[in-house]
Backbone bond lengths (Angstrom), bond angles and torsions (degrees), N, CA, C in turn:
res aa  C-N    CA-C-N  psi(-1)  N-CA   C-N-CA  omega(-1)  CA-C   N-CA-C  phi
1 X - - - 1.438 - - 1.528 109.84 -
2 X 1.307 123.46 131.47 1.405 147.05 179.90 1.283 118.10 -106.41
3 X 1.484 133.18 91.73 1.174 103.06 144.58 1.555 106.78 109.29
4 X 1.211 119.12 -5.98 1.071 131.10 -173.73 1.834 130.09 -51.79
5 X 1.065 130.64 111.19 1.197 128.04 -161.07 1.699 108.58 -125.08
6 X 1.412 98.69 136.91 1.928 115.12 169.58 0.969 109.61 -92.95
7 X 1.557 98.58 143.07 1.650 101.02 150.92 1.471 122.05 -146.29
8 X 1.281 112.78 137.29 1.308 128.50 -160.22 1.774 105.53 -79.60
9 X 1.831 120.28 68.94 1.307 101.28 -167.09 1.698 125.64 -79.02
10 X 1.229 138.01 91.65 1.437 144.27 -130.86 1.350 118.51 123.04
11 X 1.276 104.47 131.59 1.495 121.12 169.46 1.726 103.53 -150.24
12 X 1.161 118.94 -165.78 1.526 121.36 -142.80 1.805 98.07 -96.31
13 X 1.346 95.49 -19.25 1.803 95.38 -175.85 1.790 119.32 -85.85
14 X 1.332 101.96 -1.64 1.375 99.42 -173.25 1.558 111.43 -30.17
15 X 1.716 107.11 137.07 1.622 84.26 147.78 1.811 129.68 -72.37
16 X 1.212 108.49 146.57 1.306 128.44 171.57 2.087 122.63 -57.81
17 X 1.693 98.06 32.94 1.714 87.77 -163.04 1.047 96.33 -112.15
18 X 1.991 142.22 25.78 1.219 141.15 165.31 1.619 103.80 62.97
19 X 1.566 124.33 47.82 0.994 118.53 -161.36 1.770 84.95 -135.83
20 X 1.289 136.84 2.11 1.343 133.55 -155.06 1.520 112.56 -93.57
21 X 1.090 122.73 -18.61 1.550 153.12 164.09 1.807 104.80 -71.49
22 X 1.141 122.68 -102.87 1.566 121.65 152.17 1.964 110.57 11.59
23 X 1.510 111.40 -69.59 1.180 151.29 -165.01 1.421 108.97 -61.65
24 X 1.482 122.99 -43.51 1.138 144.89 -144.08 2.045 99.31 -103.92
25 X 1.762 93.05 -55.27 1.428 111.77 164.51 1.440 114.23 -58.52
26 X 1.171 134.49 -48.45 1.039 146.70 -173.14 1.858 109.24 -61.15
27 X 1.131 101.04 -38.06 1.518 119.89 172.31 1.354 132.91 -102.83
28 X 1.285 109.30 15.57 1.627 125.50 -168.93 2.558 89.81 -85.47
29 X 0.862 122.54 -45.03 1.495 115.30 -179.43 1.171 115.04 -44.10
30 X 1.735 95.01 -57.65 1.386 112.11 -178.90 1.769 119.07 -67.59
31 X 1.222 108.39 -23.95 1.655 109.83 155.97 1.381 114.06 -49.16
32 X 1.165 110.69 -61.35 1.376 131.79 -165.96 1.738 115.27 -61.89
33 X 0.838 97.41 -29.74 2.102 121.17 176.42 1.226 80.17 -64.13
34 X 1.686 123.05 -62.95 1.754 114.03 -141.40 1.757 107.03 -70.40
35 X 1.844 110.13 -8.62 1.430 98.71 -153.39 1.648 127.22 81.05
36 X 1.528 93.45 35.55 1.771 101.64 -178.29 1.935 84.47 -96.35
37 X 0.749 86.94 117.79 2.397 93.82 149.86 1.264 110.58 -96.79
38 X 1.283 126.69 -5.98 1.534 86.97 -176.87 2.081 93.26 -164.47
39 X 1.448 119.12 149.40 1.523 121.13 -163.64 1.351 98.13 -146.05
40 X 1.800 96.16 110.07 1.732 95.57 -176.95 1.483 82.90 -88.83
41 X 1.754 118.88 155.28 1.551 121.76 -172.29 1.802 67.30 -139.66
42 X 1.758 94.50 156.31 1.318 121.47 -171.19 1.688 99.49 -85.15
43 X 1.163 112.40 178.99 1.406 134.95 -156.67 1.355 99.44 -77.57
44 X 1.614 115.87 109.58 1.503 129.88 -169.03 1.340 104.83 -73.12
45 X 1.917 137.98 -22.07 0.870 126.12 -154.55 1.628 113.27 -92.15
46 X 1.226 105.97 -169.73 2.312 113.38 -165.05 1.466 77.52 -71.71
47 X 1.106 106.86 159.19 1.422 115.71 176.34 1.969 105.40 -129.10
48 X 1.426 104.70 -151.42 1.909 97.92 169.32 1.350 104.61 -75.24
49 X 1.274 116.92 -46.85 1.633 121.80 -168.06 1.713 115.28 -135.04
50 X 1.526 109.79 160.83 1.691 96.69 161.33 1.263 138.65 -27.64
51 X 1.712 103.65 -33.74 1.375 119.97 -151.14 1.602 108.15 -101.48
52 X 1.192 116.05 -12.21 1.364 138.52 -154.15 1.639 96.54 -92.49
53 X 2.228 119.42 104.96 0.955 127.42 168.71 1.413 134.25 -32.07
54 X 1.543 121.54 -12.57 1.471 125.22 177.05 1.673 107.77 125.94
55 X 1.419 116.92 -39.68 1.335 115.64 172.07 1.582 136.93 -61.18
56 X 1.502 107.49 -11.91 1.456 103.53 -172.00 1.720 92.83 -105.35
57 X 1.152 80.36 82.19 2.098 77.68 -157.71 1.683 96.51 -66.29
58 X 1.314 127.98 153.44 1.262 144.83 147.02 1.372 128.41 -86.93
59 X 1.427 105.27 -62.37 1.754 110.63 -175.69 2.280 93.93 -127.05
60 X 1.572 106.37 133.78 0.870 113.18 171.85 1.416 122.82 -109.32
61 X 1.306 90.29 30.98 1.761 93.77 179.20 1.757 101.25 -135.23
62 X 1.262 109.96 -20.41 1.660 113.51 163.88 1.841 112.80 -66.41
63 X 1.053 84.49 108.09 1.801 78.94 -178.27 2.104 108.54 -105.03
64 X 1.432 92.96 -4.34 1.590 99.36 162.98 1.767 83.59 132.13
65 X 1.568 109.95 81.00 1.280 116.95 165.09 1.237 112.96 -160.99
66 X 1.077 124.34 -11.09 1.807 123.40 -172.43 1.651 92.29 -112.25
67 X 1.230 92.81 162.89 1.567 110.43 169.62 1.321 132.43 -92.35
68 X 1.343 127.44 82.42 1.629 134.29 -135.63 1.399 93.43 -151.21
69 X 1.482 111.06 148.75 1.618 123.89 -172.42 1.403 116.02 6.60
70 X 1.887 92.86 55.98 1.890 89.94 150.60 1.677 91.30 100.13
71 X 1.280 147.25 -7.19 1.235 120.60 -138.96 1.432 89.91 160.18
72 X 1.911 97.79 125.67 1.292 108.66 164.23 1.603 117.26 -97.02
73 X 0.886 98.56 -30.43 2.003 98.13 170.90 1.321 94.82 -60.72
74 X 1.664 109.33 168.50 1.771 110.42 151.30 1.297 95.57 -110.74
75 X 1.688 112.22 -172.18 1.343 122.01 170.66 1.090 123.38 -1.07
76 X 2.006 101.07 -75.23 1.096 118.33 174.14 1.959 162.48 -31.54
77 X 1.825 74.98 -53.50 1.752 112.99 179.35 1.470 103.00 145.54
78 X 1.414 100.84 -153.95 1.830 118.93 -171.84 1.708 105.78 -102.73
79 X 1.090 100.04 129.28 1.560 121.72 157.44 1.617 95.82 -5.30
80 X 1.528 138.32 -90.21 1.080 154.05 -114.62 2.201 80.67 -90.71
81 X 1.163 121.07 -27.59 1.371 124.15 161.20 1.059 131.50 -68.05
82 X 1.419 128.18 -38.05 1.401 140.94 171.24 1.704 89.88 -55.66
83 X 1.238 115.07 -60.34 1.537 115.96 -162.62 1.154 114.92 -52.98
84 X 1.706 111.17 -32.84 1.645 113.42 -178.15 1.047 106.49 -74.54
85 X 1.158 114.48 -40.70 1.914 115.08 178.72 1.773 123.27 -42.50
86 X 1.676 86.55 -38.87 1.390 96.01 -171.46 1.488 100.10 -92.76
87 X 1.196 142.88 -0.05 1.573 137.37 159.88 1.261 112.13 -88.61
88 X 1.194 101.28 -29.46 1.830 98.32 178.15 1.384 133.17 -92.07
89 X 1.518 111.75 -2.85 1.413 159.41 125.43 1.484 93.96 -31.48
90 X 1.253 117.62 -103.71 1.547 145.20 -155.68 1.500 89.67 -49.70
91 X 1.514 135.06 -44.65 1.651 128.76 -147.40 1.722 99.86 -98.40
92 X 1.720 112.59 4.66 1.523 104.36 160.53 1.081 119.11 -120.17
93 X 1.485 97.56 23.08 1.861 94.96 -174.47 1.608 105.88 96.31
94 X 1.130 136.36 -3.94 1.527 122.43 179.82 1.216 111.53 -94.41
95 X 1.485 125.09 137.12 1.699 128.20 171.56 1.828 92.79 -92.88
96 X 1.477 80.40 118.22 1.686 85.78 168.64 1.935 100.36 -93.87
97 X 1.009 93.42 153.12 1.645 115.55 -170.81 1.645 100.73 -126.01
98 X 1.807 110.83 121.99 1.519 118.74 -156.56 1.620 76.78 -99.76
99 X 1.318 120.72 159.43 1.492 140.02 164.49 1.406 107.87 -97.66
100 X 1.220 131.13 85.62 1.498 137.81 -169.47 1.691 110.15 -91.28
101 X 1.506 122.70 106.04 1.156 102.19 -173.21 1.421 100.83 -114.67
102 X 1.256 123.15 117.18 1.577 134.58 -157.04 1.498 100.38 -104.01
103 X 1.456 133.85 -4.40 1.378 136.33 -173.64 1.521 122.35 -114.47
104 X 1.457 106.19 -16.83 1.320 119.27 163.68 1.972 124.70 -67.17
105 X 1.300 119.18 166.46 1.516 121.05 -159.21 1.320 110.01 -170.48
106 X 1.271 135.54 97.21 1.391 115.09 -169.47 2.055 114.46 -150.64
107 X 1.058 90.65 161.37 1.450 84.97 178.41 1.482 125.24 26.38
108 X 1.715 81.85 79.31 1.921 105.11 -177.95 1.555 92.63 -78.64
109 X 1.702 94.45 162.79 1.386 104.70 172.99 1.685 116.10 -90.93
110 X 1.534 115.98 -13.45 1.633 104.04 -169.94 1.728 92.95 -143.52
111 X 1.263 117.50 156.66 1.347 110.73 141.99 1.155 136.01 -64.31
112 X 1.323 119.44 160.34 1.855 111.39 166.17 1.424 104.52 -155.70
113 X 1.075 108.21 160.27 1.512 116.85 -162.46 1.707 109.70 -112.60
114 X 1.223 127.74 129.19 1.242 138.35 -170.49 1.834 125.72 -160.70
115 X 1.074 117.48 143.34 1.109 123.04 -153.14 1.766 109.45 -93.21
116 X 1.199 103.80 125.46 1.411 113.89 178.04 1.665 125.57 -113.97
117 X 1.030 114.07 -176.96 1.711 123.92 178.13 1.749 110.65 -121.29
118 X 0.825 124.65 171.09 1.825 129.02 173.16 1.517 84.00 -135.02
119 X 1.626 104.36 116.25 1.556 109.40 141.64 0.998 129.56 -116.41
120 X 1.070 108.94 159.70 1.993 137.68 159.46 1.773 100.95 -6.84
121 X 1.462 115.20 114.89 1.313 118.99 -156.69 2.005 92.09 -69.10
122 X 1.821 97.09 -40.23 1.150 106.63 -154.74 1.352 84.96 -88.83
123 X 1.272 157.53 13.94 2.027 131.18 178.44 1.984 71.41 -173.86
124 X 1.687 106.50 110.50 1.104 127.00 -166.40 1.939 88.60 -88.35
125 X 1.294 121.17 -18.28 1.472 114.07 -179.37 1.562 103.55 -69.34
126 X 0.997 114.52 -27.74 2.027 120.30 -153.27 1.529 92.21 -74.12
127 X 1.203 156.84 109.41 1.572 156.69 142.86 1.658 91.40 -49.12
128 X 1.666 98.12 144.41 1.365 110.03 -156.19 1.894 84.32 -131.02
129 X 1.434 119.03 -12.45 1.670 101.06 -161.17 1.603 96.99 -151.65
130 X 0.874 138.11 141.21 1.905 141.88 157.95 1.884 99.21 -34.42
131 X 1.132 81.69 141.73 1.872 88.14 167.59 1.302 107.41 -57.51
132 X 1.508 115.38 142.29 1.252 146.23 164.50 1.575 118.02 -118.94
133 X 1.596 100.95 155.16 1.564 106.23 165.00 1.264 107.75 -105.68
134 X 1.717 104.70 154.48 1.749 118.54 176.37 1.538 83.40 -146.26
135 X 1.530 86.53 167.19 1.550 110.49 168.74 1.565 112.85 -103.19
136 X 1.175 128.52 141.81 1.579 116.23 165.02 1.512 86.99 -150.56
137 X 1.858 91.61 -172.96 1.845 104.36 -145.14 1.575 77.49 -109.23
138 X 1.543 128.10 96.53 1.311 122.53 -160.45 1.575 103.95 -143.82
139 X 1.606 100.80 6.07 1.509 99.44 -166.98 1.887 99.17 -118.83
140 X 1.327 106.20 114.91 1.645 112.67 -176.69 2.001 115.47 -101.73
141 X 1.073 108.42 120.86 1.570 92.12 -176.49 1.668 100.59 -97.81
């Protein structure tokens, strides 16, 4: 391997007009002219809102097709765009690289109530209290 170059396409200011996918395809040649190999693209999945960069993920299986917080596109655009991006990516030679964030959780739809422990700040194994109930925002439809 020679020469190999990233690029980080996304940063935090995008505009919000589901046009970044479209945008991305549209500019995959001209990647390819500059000597880019390779295009990490931000987090394709529903997020809390339109506006929301990809990290406060909500649904990780909406990639911009269901109708979820307000809006079936995300940020980005529609599902069927992400895909072009990534063929038109792939058909000049660029490996696009997906930003998969598998640890994120956000903007549940209900509360629910479930029973917890308080531990030991300093040795997180040690239970410090009898089970209790709390509510948290843990329930997604």
């Amino acid at each position: 391997m020679t020469n190999q170059t990233a690029m980080q396409y996304f940063e935090w200011y995008l505009p919000s007009d589901g046009q970044h996918w479209n945008n991305l395809a549209d500019d995959a040649q001209h990647l390819a002219d500059l000597g880019i190999s390779h295009v990490w693209m931000p987090p394709a999945f529903k997020a809390t809102n339109k506006d929301d960069v990809g990290y406060g993920v909500y649904d990780l299986f909406d990639l911009g097709e269901f109708d979820q917080k307000g809006t079936i596109r995300t940020k980005y655009g529609l599902k069927e765009e992400y895909l072009n991006a990534i063929n038109q990516l792939k058909n000049v030679g660029i490996v696009p690289m997906a930003d998969v964030v598998l640890n994120h959780k956000a903007a549940a739809d209900k509360l629910e109530t479930f029973d917890v422990v308080e531990v030991d700040p300093e040795d997180r194994t040690q239970e410090i209290s009898e089970p209790f109930e709390i509510e948290g925002w843990t329930h997604f439809t």
